[in-house]
C-alpha positions as CSV (number, residue, x, y, z in Angstrom):
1,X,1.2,61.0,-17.3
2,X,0.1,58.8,-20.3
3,X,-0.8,61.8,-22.1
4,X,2.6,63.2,-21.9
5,X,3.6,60.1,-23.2
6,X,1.2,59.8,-26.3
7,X,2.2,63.7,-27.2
8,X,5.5,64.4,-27.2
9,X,6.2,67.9,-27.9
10,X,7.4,68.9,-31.1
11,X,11.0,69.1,-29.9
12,X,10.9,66.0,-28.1
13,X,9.7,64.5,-31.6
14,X,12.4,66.2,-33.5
15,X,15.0,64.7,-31.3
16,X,14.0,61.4,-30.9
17,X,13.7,61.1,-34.9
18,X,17.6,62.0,-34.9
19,X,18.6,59.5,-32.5
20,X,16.5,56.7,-34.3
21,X,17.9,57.6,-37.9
22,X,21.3,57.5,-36.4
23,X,20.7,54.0,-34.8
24,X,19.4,52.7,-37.8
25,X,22.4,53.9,-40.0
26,X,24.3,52.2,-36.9
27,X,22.7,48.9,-37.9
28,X,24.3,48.2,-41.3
29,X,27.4,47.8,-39.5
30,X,26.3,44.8,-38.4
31,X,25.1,42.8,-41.3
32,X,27.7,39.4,-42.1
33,X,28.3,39.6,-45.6
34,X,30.4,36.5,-45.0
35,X,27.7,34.3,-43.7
36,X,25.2,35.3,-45.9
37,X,23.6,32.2,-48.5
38,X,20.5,33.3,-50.3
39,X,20.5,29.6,-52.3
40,X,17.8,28.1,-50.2
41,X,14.1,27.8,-50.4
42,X,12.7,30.7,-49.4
43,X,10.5,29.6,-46.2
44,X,10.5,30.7,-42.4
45,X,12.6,28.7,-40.5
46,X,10.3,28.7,-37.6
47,X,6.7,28.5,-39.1
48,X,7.6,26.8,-42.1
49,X,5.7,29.2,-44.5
50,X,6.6,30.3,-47.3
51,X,4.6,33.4,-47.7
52,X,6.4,37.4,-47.2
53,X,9.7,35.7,-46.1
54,X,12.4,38.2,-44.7
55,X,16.4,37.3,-44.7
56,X,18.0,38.5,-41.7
57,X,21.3,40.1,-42.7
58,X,22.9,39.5,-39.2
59,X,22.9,36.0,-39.4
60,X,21.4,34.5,-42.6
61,X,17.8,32.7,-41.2
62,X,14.5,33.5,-43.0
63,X,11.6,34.3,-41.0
64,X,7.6,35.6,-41.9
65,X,6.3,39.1,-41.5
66,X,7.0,42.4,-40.0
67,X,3.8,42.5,-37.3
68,X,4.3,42.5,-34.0
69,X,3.2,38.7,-33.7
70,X,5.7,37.6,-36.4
71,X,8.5,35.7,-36.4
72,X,10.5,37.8,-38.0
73,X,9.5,40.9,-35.8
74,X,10.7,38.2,-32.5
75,X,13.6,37.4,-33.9
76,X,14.6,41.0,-34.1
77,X,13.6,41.2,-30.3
78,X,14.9,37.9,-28.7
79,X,18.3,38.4,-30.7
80,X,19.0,42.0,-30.6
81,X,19.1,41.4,-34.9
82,X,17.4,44.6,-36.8
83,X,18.3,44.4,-40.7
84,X,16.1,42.4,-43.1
85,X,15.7,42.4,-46.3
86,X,12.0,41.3,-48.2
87,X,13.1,38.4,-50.7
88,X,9.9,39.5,-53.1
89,X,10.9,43.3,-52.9
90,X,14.5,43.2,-52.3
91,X,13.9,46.1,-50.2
92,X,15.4,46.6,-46.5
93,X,13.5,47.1,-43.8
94,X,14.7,47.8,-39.8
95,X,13.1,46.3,-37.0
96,X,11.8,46.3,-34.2
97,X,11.3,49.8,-35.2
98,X,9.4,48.8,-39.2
99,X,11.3,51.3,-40.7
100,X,12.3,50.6,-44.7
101,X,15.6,52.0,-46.0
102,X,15.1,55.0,-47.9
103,X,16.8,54.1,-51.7
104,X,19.8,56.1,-51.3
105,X,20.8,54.4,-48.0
106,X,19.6,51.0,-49.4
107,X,21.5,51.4,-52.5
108,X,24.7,50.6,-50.3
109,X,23.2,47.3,-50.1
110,X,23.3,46.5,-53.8
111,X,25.6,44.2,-53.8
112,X,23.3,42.2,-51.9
113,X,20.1,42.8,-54.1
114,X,22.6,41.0,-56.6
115,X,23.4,38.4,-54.6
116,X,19.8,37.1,-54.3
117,X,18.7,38.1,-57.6
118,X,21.2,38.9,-60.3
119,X,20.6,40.5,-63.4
120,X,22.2,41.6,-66.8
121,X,22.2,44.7,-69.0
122,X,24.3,42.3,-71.5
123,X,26.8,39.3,-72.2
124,X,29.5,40.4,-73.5
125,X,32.1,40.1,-70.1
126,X,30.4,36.3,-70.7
127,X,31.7,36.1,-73.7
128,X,35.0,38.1,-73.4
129,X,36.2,38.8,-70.0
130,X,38.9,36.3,-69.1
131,X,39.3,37.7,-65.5
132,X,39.3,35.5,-62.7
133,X,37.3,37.4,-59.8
134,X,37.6,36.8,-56.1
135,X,35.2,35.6,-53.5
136,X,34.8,37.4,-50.0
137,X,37.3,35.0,-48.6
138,X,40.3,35.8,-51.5
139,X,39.2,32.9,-53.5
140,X,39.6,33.1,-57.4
141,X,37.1,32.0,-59.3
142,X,35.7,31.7,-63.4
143,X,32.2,33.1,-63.8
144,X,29.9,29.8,-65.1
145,X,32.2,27.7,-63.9
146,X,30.8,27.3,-60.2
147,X,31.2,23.9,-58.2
148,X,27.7,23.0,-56.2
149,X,27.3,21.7,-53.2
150,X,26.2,18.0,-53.0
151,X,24.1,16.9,-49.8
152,X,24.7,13.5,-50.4
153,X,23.8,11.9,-53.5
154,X,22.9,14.8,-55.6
155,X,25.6,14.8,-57.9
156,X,23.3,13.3,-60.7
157,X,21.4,16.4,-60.8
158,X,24.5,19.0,-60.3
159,X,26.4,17.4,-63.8
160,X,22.6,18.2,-65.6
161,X,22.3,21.9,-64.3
162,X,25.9,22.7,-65.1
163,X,25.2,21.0,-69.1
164,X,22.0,23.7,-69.6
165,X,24.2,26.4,-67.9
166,X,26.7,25.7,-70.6
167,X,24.6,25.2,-73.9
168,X,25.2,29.0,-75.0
169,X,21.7,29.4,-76.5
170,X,19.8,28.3,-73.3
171,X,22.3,30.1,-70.7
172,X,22.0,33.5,-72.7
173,X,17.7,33.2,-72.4
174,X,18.0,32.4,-68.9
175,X,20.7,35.5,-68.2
176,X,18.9,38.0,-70.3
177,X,15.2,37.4,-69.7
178,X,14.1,36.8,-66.1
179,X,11.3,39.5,-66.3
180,X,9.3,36.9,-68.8
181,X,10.5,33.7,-66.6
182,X,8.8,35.3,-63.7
183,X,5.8,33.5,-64.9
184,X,6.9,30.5,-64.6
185,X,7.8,28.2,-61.9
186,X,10.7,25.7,-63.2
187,X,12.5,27.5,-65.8
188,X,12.4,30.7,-63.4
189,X,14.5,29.1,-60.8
190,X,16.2,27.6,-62.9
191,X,17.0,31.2,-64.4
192,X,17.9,32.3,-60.8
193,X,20.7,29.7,-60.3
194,X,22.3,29.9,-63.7
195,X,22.7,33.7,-62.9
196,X,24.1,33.2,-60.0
197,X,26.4,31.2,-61.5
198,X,27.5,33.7,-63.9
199,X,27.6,36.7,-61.3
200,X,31.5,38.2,-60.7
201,X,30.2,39.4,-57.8
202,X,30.2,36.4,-55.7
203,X,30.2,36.3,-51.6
204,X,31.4,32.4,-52.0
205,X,33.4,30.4,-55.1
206,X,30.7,27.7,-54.8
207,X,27.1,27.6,-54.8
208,X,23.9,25.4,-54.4
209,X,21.0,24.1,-56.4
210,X,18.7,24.0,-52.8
211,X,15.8,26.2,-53.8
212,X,15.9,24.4,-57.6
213,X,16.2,20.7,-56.4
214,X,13.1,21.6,-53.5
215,X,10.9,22.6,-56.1
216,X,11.9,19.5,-58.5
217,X,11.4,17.0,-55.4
218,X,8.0,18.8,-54.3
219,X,7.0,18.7,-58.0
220,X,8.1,14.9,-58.5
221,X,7.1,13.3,-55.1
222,X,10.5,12.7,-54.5
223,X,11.4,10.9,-57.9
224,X,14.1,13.5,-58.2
225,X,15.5,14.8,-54.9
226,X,18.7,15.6,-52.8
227,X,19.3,12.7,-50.8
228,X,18.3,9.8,-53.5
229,X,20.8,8.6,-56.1
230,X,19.2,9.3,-59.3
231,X,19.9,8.4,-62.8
232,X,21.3,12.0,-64.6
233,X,20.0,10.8,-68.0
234,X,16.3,10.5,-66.4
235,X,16.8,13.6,-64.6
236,X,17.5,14.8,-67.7
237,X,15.1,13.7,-70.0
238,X,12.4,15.3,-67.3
239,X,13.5,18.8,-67.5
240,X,13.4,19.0,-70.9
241,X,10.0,17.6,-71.1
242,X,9.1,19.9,-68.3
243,X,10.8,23.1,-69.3
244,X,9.5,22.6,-72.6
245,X,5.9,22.2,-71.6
246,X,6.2,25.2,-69.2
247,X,7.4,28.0,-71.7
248,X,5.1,26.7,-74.2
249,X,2.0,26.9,-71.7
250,X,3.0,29.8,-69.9
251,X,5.1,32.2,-72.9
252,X,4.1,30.3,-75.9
253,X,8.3,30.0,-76.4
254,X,9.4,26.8,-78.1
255,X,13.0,27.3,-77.2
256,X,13.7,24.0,-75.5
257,X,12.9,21.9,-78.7
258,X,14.4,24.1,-80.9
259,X,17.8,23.7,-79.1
260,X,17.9,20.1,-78.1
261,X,14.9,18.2,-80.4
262,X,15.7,16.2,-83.6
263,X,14.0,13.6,-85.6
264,X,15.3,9.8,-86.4
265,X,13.5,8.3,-90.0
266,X,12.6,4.8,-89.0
267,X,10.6,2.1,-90.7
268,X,7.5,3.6,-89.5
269,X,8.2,7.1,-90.0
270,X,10.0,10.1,-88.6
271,X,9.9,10.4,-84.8
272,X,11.1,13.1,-82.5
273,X,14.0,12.5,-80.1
274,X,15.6,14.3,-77.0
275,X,18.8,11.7,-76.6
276,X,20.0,9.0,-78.9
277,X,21.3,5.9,-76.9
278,X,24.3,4.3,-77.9
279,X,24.8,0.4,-76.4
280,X,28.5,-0.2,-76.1
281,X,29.1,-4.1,-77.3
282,X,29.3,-6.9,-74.6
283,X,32.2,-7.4,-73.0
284,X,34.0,-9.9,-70.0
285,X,37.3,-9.1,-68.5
286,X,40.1,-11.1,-67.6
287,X,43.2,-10.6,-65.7
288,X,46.1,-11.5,-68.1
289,X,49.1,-11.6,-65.3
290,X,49.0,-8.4,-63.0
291,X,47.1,-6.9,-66.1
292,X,43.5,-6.1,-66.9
293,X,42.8,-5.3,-70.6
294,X,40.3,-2.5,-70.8
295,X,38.5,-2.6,-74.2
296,X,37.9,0.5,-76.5
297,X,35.4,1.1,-79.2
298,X,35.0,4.5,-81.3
299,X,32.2,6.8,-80.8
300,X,31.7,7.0,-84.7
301,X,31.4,3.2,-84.5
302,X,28.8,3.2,-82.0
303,X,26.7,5.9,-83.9
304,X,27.8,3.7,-87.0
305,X,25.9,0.6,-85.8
306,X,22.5,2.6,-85.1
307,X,19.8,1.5,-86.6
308,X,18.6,4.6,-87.9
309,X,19.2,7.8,-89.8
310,X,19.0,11.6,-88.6
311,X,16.0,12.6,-90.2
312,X,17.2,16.7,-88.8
313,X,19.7,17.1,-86.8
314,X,19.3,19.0,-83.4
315,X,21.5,21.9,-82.8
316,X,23.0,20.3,-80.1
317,X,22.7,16.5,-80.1
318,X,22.4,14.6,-76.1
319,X,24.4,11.0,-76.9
320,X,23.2,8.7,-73.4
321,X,26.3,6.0,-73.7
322,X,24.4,2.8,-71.9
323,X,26.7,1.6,-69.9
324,X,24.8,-0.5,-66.7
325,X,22.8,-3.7,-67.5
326,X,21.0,-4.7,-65.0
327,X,20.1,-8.3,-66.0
328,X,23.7,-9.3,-66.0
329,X,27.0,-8.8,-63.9
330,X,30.0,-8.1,-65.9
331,X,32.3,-10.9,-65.6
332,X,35.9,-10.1,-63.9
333,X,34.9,-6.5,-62.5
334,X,34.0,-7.6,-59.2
335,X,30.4,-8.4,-60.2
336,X,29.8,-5.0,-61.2
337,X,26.7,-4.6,-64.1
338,X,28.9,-1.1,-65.1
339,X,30.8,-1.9,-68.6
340,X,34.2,-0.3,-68.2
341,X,34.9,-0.1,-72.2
342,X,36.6,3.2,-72.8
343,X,35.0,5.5,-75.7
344,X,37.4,6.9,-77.6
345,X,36.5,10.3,-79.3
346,X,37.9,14.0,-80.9
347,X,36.2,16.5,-79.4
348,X,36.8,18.9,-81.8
349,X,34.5,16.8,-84.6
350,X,32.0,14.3,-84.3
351,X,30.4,13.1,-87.9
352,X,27.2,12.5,-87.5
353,X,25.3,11.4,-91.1
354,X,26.0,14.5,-92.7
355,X,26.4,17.2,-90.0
356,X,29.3,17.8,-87.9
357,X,29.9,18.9,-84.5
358,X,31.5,19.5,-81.2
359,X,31.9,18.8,-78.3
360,X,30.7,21.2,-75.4
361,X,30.4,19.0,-72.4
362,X,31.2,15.4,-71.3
363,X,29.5,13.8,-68.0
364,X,31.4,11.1,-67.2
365,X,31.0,8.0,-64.2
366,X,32.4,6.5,-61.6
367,X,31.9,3.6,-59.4
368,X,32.3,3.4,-55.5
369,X,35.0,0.8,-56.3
370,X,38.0,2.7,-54.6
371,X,40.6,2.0,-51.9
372,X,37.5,2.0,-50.0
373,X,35.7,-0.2,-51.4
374,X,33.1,-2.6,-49.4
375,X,30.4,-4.5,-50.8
376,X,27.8,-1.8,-49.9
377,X,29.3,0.8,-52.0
378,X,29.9,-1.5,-54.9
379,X,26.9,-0.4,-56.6
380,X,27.2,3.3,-56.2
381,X,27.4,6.2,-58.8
382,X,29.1,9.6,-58.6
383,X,29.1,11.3,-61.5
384,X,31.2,14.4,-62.8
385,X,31.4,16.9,-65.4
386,X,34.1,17.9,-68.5
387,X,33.5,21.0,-69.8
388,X,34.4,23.1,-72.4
389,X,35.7,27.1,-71.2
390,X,35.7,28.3,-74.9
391,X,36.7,31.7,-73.7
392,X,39.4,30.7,-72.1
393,X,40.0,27.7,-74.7
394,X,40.1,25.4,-71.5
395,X,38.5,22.1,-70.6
396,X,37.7,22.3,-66.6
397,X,36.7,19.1,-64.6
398,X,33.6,19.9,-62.2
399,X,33.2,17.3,-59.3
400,X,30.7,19.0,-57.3
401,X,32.6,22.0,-55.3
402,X,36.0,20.8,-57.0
403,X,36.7,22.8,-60.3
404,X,40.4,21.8,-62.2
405,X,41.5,22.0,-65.3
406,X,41.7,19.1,-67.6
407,X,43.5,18.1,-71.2
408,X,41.0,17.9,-73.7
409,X,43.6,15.4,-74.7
410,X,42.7,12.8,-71.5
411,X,38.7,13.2,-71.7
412,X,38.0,9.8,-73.7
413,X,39.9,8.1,-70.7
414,X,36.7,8.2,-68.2
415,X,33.8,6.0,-68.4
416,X,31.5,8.6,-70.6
417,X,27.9,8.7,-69.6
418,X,26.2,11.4,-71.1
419,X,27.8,13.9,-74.0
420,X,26.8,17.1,-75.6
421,X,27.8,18.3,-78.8
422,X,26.8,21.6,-80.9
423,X,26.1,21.5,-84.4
424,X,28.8,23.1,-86.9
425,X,28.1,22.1,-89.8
C-alpha cells in the first residue's frame, strides 16, 4: 500500500499536477490588497527574527521561512492562508504546497512588488504631472505630499523626513538610485520611504516612517524613537551627520555636505556649519484689556544681528529659530519657556549677505496650550510642516496624516521653528 502511495502512476501524476496548478491560481483570489501595509520593520511576528521574512498577502503578518518547522509554513496550515511573498526577492511563493509563482503569473502581482519596493525609470511625472491619483479606498491624493502616521509623539521626526523628501537634489538621489543605496543601512531606508512617498500607485493616502524610525531608535539607544518627544532640530542635525558619514564610508558620495554644508568666517577662522541659529530678542507679555500684544521681528533682522558673515553659502541654508529657554519662564504666557514672537518673512526672497533665496519648507510649533489645556500638557510640542508644491505652485500644511492647503500669504503667522531655503542667487 505505501508503495502505491510513493509511485503514483504517470496519469495519476499528470492529474494531480492539474488540480494543484488550478488551486494555486485559485489562491490569488484571496490576497487583501486593502489590508496590506509593507511600512514596518521587516521581522516575524512570532519569532521575532528578522532573517528570510515572508508577508502573507491574506492578512498582512510577516513570518520566517518556508520549512516545514517555520512559522511561516504554520501559519499557512493553522489559518488556511497560502500566498506569500519573500520581502528580499519580491518573489511569490504558495504554501503549504512551496511552490514559487512562475513570472508570468507573478507579474499580476506587480503592483505589489511596487508597493514594497518602488522604483523609477525617471522624474519627469515628479516634476510635471499635476494629477491627483486615488487610493484603494477613492481617496485623492498628491504624490510627495503624503501625511505619516504618528504613534504618539513622533511628529518631531515626521516634519524632518518630509523636509529631505522635499529638497529637490536629495529626493531625486534617493528616487533614482536605490541600486547603490543598497549598501547602506540609513540612507537606504531612508530611500525606501521617500519612494513610497512619491509612488501614484498607492494602496492608502497616508503612510508610515515604522521601519526608518526602528532602525534610527536601534541605532541611537532610544535617543531618537517613536514614543519619546524629541527635539526636530536635534533629530536633525543627526541625520545629516549620519547620512553624510554613511555615503562617504560606504559610496565615497559627498552629497549630504554639498546640499546642506556652508561655512561662517569668524574671529578664529572659517568653520563649517549645518544650521545657523537665530535667538529671537527677549520678550514679556501683558494683557492690555481683553488683548494680548504678540510681538514681531523680521527674519532679515534676526540674520542682521548675527555675529558673523557667510563665508559660502550652502545651497540650501537650515535657519533653527530658538524659541524655548529653559532657564526662564516667559512672563504672561502661562509660565510657558516658548517665546510666542511672530517672525515675519517673504518667502519668495530671503537676502542673506550677498546670496538670495527661497523658501521651500517652513516647520512650524505649537504648544499643548488648547481648549484642553491642563498643567501636564503645558509643556508639550507638536510640530507641523509648510511646504512648498512648486508644481502645483501651492503651499500645503502637513500635520502628520492631515494634508491642506495653505496661503503662502498666512505662513509667517505660526511660531516658526525650523526653515529651509534654496539658493537663487
Amino acid at each position: 500500500m505505501s508503495k502505491r502511495k510513493i509511485q503514483d502512476s504517470p496519469v495519476e501524476d499528470t492529474e494531480r499536477k492539474k488540480i494543484s496548478t488550478r488551486d494555486r491560481s485559485l489562491y490569488l483570489d484571496t490576497i487583501n490588497r486593502k489590508i496590506l501595509d509593507f511600512d514596518y520593520e521587516k521581522v516575524c511576528c512570532i519569532s521575532l527574527s528578522s532573517t528570510n521574512i515572508y508577508g502573507c498577502l491574506v492578512c498582512n503578518k510577516y513570518f520566517r521561512g518556508r520549512s516545514m518547522d517555520s512559522e511561516c509554513f504554520l501559519h499557512s496550515i493553522n489559518d488556511d492562508h497560502h500566498v506569500f511573498v519573500n520581502f528580499d526577492t519580491l518573489s511569490f511563493h504558495i504554501l503549504p504546497e512551496n511552490y514559487q509563482l512562475d513570472e508570468q503569473t507573478a507579474s499580476s502581482l506587480d503592483d505589489i512588488r511596487q508597493q514594497i519596493n518602488p522604483t523609477y525609470k525617471d522624474l519627469k511625472d515628479i516634476y510635471h504631472d499635476t494629477s491627483l491619483k486615488r487610493d484603494l479606498a477613492g481617496r485623492e491624493y498628491r504624490p510627495g505630499f503624503i501625511g505619516l502616521s504618528n504613534f504618539g509623539a513622533n511628529d518631531y521626526s515626521n516634519v524632518i523626513l518630509q523636509v529631505l523628501a522635499h529638497v529637490p537634489p536629495l529626493r531625486d538621489y534617493l528616487l533614482l538610485y536605490p541600486e547603490k543605496l543598497h549598501k547602506t543601512k540609513l540612507v537606504g531606508k531612508l530611500s525606501l520611504l521617500v519612494r513610497k512617498m512619491y509612488s501614484p500607485n498607492l494602496f492608502k493616502s497616508h503612510l508610515s516612517a515604522h521601519e526608518l524610525m526602528q532602525y534610527v531608535s536601534s541605532s541611537t539607544n532610544k535617543r531618537f524613537s517613536l514614543h519619546h518627544e524629541s527635539e526636530p532640530k536635534d533629530f536633525l542635525m543627526w541625520l545629516f551627520n549620519s547620512m553624510h558619514k554613511e555615503l562617504v564610508s560606504e559610496l565615497q558620495n559627498n552629497l549630504i555636505s554639498s546640499i546642506f554644508q556652508g561655512k561662517v568666517e569668524l574671529p578664529s577662522g572659517k568653520s563649517k556649519f549645518w544650521m545657523l541659529t537665530l535667538t529671537l530678542p527677549s520678550v514679556t507679555l501683558f494683557k492690555d484689556g481683553a488683548k494680548l500684544e504678540i510681538p514681531q521681528v523680521a527674519l532679515e533682522d534676526l540674520l542682521a544681528a548675527k555675529k558673523y558673515k557667510i563665508a559660502k553659502a550652502p545651497q540650501f541654508l537650515t535657519l533653527y529659530i530658538k524659541r524655548k529657554d529653559d532657564t526662564q519662564k516667559i512672563a504672561g504666557v502661562n509660565g510657558s519657556n516658548i517665546n510666542p514672537t511672530v517672525v515675519k518673512f517673504n518667502p519668495l526672497q530671503l537676502k542673506v549677505d550677498t546670496h538670495v533665496y527661497k523658501l521651500i519648507a517652513n516647520v512650524v510649533y505649537s504648544s499643548g496650550q488648547n481648549e484642553n489645556y491642563s498643567l501636564e500638557s503645558e509643556n508639550q510640542a507638536h510640530y507641523k510642516i509648510q511646504v512648498l508644491d512648486e508644481v502645483r505652485n501651492e503651499w500645503l500644511e502637513i500635520d502628520d496624516l492631515k494634508v491642506k492647503p495653505i496661503e503662502k500669504d498666512l505662513l509667517f503667522l505660526n511660531q516658526t521653528y525650523l526653515q529651509f531655503w534654496q539658493k537663487i542667487a
